[in-house]
C-alpha positions in Angstrom: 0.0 0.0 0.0 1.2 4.2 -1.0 1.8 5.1 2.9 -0.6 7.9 3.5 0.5 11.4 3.5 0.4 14.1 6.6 -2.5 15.5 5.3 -4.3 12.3 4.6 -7.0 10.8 7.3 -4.9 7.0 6.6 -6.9 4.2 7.0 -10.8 4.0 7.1 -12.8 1.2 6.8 -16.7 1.0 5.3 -20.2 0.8 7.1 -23.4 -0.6 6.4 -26.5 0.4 8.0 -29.4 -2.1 7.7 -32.9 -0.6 7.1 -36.0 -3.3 7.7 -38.9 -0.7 7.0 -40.3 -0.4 3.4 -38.8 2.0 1.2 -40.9 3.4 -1.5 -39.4 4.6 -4.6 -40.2 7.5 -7.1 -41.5 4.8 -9.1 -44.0 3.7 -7.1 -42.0 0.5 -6.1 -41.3 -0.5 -3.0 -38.3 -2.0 -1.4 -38.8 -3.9 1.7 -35.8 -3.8 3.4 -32.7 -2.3 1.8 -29.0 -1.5 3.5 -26.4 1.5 2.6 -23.0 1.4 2.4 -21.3 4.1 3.8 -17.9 5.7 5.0 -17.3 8.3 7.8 -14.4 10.9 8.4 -13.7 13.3 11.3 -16.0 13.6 14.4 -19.1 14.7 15.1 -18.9 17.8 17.4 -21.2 18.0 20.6 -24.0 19.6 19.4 -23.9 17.6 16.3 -23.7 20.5 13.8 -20.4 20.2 12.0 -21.5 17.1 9.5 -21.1 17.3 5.6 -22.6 14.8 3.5 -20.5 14.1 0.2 -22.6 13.0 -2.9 -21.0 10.9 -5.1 -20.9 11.5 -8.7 -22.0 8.8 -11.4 -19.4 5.9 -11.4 -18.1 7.0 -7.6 -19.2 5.4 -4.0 -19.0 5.9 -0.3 -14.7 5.3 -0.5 -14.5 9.4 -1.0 -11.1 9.3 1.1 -8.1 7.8 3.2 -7.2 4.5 2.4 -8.4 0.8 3.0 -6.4 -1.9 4.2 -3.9 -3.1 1.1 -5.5 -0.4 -1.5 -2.6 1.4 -3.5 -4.9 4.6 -4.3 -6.9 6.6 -1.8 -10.7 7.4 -2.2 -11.9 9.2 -5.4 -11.7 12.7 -3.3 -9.2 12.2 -1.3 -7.4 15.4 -2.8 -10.6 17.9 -1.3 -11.2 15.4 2.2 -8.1 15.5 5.2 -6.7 17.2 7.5 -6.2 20.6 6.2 -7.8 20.2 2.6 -11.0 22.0 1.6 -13.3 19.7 3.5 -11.2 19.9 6.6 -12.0 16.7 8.7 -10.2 18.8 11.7 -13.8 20.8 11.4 -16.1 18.5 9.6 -17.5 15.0 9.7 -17.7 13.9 6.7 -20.5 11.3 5.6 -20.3 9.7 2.4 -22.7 7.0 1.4 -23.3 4.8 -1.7 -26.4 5.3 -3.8 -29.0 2.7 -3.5 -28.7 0.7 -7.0 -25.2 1.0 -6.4 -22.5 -2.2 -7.0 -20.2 -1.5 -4.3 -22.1 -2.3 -0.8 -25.7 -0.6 -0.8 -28.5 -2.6 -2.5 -28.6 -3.2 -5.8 -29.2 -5.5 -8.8 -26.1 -7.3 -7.9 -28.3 -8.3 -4.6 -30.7 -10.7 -4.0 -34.2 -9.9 -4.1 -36.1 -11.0 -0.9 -39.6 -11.4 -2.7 -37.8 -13.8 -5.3 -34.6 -15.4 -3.5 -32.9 -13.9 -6.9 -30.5 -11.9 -8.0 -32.1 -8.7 -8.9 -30.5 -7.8 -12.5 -32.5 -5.8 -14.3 -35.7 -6.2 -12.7 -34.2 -3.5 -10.1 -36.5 -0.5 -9.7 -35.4 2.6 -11.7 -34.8 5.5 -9.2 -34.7 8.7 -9.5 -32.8 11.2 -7.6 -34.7 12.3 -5.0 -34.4 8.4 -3.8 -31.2 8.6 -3.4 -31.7 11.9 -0.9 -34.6 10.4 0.4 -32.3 7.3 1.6 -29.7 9.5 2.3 -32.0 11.5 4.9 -32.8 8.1 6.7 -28.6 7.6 7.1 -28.8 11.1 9.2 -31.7 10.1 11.1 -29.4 6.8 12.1 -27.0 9.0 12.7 -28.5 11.6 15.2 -28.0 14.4 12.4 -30.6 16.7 12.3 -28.8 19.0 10.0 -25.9 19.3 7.9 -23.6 21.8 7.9 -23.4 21.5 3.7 -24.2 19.1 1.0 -21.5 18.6 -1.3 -21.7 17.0 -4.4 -20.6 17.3 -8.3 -22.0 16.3 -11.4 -24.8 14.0 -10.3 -23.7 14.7 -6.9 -24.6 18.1 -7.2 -28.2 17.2 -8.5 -28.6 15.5 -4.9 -27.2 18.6 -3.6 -29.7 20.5 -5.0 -32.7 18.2 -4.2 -31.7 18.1 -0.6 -31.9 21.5 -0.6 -36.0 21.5 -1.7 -36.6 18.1 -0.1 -35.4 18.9 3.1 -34.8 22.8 3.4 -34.5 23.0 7.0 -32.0 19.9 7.2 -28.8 21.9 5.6 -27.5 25.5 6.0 -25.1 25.3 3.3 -25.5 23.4 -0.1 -22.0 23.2 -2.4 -23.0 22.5 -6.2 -20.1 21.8 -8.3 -19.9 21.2 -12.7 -23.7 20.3 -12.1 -27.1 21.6 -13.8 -30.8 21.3 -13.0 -31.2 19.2 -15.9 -29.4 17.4 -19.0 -29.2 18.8 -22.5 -30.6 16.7 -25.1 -26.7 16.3 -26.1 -26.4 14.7 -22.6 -28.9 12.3 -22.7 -27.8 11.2 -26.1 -24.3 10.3 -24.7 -25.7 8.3 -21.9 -28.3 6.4 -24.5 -25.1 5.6 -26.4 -23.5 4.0 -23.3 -26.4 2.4 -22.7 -26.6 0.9 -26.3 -23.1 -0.3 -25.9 -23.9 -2.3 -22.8 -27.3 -3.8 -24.1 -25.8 -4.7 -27.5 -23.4 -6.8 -25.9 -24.7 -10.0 -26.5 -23.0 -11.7 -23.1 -25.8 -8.8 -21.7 -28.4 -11.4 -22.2 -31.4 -8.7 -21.0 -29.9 -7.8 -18.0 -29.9 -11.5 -16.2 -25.9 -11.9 -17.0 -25.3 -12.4 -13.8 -27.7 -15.5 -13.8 -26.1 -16.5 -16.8 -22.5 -16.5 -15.0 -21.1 -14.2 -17.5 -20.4 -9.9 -18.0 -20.9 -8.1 -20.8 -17.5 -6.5 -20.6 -17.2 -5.8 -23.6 -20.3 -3.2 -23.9 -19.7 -1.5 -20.4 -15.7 -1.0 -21.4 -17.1 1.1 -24.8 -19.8 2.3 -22.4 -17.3 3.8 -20.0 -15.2 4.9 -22.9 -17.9 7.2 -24.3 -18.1 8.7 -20.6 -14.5 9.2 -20.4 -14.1 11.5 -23.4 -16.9 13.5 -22.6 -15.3 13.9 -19.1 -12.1 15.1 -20.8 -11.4 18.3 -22.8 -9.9 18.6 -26.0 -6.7 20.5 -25.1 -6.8 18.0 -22.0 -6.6 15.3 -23.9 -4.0 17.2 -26.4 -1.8 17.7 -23.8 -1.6 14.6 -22.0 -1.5 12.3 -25.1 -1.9 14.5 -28.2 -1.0 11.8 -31.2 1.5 10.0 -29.6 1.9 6.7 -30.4 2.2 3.2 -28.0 3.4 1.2 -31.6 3.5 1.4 -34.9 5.6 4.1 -37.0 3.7 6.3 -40.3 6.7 4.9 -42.7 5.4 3.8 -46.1 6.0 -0.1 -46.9 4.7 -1.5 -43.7 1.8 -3.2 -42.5 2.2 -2.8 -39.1 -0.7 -1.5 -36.9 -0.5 1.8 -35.2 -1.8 2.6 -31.9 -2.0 5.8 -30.4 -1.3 6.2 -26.5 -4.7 7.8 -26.9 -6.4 4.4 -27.7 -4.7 2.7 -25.4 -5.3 4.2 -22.1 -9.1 4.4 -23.1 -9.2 0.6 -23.5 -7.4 0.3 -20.3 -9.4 2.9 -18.8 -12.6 0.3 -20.3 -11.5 -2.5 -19.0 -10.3 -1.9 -15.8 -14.2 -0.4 -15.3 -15.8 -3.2 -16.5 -14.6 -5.2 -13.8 -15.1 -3.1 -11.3 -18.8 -1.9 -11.9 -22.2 -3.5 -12.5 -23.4 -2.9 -16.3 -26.8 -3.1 -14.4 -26.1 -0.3 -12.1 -24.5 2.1 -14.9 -27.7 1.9 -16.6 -29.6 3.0 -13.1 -27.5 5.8 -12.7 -27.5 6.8 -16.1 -31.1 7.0 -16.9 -31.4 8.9 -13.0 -29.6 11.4 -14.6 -31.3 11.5 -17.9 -35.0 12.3 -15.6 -33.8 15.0 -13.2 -35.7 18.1 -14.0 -34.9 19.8 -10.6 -38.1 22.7 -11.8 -40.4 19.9 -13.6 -42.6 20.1 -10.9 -42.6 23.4 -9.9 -44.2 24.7 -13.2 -40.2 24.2 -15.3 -40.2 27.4 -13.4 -36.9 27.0 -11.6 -36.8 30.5 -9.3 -40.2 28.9 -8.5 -38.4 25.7 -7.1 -35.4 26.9 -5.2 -38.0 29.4 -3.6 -38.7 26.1 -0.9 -35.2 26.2 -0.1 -33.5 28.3 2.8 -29.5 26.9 2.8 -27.0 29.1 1.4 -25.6 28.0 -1.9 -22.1 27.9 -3.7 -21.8 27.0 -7.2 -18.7 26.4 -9.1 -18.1 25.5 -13.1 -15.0 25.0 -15.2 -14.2 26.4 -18.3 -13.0 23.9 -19.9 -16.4 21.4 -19.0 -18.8 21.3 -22.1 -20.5 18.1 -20.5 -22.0 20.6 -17.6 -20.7 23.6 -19.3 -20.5 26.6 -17.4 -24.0 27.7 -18.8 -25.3 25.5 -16.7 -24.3 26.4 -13.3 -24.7 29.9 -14.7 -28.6 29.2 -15.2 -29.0 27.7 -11.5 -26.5 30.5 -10.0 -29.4 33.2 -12.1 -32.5 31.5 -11.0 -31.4 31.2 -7.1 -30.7 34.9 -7.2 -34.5 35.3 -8.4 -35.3 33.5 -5.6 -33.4 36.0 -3.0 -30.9 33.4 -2.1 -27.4 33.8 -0.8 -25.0 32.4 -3.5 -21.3 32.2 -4.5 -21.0 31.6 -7.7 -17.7 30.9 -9.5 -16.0 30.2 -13.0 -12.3 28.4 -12.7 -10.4 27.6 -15.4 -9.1 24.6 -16.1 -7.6 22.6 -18.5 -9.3 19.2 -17.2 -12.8 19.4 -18.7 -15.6 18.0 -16.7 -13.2 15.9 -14.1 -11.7 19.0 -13.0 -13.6 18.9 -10.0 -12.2 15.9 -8.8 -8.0 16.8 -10.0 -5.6 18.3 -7.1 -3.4 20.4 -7.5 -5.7 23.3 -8.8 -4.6 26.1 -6.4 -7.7 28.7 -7.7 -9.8 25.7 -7.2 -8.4 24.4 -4.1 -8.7 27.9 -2.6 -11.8 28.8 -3.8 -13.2 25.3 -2.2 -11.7 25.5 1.2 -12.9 29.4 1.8 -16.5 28.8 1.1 -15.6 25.5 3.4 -14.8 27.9 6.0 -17.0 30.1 5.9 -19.6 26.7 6.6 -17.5 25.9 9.1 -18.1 28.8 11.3 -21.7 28.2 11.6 -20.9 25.1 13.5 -20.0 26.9 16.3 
């Protein structure tokens, strides 16, 4: 294992909180017992005001930081949670829990169905977002948290952010939205149908029962995650870190021999060390949650209208370089929660790493940005 650095909180180790009463979905389904996987940092002060909840993004989970036993990498954020980082864990606790439909300890279709004794697969509920901060809500209430300090999420995490804030307006006084919107483009959705296509046209899918088959469709979820990855990345990104360099081959006339960029070559690597790692049913969960949150669809599309239930203060923060969740997009919700009267901070960094800036260290502007509005959340605690 990397030995942890000063600043790191070293080794943590997962939870799992077992919930027996029903769960009803968005859908109309209900789950009859369900459990979440979940992952703590810091401690929880005496009046029990100085907890952040973390919101993982698409592909991430509850392992946000520090390290477990015999990993070689720390959590996907450990670069923002620790000692001294933007979410300071000498300040906060830090909650981070993995979305129910998840593949990596909370239920899911890699579970077993108690109505069926079998695996779920595809015949798992779709959710929607406010499910997830629904769920997430009941981890607090195990918890003895009646309100966090912040909500803290990007991308997809930051759609939870936001739903917290109208599902639950009195249960956070601060909610962090980062490279986020209120709702996809029509561009966005057609990337994640794509994915999806990948995955179901992979005939080791077998309509979602793979896992009943014995068999993955690896194949379709490594060109899935492939079609995510560039769209996480930005051009100049990309140019930078491989522009047409090549792995083998050479451009000389008179040979046959195939050339590979290093381009190609870290995105099939990149594909298959995903397909082992995450469910292909879970992927297409997450990415058809995305595809239905309309944050103002029930509020009249009127989105003022909607962030006039919440009463949190808000940051909101884009990248330049991000034309998945361009910056037009946290623009829009940074506008409309100023029609509502709401505290915001909004701000534009730049950044050379597209959409996954948010989740790159070593971004000073970022970093610095991150940890004063962090700050300023943790004085309320007091």
């Amino acid at each position: 294992m990397t030995k942890p650095s000063e600043d790191s909180i070293g080794l943590v180790a997962p939870q799992t909180l077992h919930f027996k009463e029903p769960f009803t979905l968005a859908c109309g389904k209900t789950l009859s017992e369900h459990q979440i996987a979940f992952e703590t940092y810091g401690t929880l002060n005496e009046n029990r005001s100085n907890a952040v909840l973390i919101c993982h993004a698409l592909s991430g989970h509850h392992h946000a930081a520090g390290f477990h036993e015999g990993d070689s990498k720390p959590g996907w954020w450990d670069a923002y949670i620790g000692p001294g980082k933007a979410i300071d864990t000498h300040k906060f606790y830090v909650v981070c829990t993995n979305n129910i439909g998840g593949c990596h300890g909370s239920t899911g279709p890699t579970d077993t169905n108690p109505e069926t004794q079998s695996v779920w697969g595809s015949d798992f509920p779709p959710l929607r977002v406010r499910d997830w901060v629904h769920s997430q809500a009941r981890v607090a209430d195990a918890l003895g948290i009646d309100q966090w300090a912040a909500v803290v999420g990007g991308s997809l995490g930051g759609m939870q952010a936001m739903r917290w804030a109208l599902e639950y307006p009195d249960r956070l006084r601060h909610c962090v939205v980062i490279a986020s919107a209120m709702k996809l483009t029509a561009q966005n959705i057609a990337f994640n149908q794509t994915a999806r296509q990948a995955i179901t046209s992979d005939p080791e899918f077998k309509a979602g029962e793979y896992l009943k088959h014995n068999t993955l469709p690896a194949s379709g979820l490594s060109v899935a995650r492939m079609i995510g990855h560039i769209t996480y990345l930005s051009d100049d990104g990309m140019g930078q870190k491989f522009g047409r360099e090549l792995r083998s081959g050479d451009f000389n006339q008179g040979t046959d021999e195939l050339v590979e960029f290093q381009i190609e070559s870290y995105l099939r690597y990149q594909g298959a060390k995903f397909s082992q790692a995450f469910d292909a049913n879970t992927y297409i969960l997450m990415t058809r949650a995305l595809d239905y949150f309309d944050l103002a669809r029930e509020y009249d599309n009127d989105p003022v209208k909607a962030f006039e239930q919440a009463q949190c203060d808000f940051a909101v923060i884009a990248f330049d370089s991000d034309w998945r969740f361009a910056p037009e997009r946290s623009k829009e919700i940074a506008s409309a929660l100023l029609h509502a009267d709401k505290n915001v901070f909004y701000a534009e960094i730049a950044s050379p790493y597209g959409h996954d800036a948010f989740l790159v260290p070593n971004q000073p502007r970022y970093e610095a940005l991150f940890a004063s509005y962090m700050n300023k959340v943790a004085s309320s605690c007091d």
